[in-house]
C-alpha positions as CSV (number, residue, x, y, z in Angstrom):
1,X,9.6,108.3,-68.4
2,X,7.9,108.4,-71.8
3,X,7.1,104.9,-72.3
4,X,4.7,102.5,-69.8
5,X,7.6,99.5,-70.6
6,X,10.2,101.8,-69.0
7,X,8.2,102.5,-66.1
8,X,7.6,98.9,-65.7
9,X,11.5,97.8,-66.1
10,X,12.1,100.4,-63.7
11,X,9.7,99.1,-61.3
12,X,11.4,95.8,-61.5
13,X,14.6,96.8,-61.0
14,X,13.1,98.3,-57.4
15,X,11.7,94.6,-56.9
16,X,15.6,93.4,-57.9
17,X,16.6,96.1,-55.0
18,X,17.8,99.3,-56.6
19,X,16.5,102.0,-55.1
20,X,13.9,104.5,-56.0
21,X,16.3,107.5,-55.5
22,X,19.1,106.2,-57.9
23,X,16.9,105.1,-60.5
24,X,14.8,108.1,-60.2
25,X,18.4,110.3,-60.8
26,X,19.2,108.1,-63.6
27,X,15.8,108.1,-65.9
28,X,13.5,110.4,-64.4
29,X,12.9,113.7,-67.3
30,X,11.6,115.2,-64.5
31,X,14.4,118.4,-63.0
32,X,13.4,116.5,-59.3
33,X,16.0,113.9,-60.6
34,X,18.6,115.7,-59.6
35,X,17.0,115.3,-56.1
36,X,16.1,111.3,-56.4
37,X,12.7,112.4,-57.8
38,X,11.5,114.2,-54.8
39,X,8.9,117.0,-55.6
40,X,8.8,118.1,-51.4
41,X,5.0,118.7,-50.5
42,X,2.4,118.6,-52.6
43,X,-1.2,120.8,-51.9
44,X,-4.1,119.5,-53.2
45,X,-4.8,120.3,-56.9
46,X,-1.0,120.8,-57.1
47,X,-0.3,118.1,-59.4
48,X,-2.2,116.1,-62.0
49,X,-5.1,114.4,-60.9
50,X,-4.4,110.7,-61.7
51,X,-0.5,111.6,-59.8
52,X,-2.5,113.1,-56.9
53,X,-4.9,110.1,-56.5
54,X,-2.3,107.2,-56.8
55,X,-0.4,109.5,-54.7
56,X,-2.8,109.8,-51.7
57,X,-4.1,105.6,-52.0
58,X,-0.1,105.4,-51.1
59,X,1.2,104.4,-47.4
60,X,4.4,106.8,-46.4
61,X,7.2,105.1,-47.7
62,X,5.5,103.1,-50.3
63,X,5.8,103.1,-54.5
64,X,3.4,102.4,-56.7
65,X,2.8,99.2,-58.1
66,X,1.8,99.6,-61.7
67,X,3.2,103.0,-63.6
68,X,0.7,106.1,-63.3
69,X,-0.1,107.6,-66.9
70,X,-0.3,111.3,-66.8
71,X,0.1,114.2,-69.5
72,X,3.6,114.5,-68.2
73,X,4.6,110.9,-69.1
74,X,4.4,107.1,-67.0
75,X,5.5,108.0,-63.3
76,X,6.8,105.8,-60.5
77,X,5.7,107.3,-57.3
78,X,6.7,106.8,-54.1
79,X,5.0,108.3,-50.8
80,X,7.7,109.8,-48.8
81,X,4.6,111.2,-46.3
């Protein structure tokens, strides 16, 4: 999204139990929306480096707590492995 206070109403909706995938098909201005946000596997130096980082401090299955600021916008992330 563009704005950290989507990212964060976002991220309480997920606490309110909507799921990562709907929400990610609903606001996500990324094209992996149309998938539920899923980008498949990432390499190493694939993606920006703050998204890689949060990404790899991540437990499969888990979502970020706090948004991640990139050049790309404020991104929810969740692990899938």
């Amino acid at each position: 999204v563009k704005h950290q206070y989507e990212a964060e109403d976002l991220l309480k909706r997920i606490d309110e139990g909507e799921t990562f995938e709907k929400l990610a098909m609903r606001y996500s201005l990324c094209p992996s929306s149309e998938n539920g946000g899923e980008l498949g596997s990432l390499k190493k130096g694939q993606a920006d480096q703050d998204f890689e980082e949060a990404t790899l401090q991540l437990k499969e299955n888990e979502i970020t707590r706090t948004a991640v600021r990139t050049r790309f916008g404020y991104h929810i992330i969740k692990r899938i492995s």
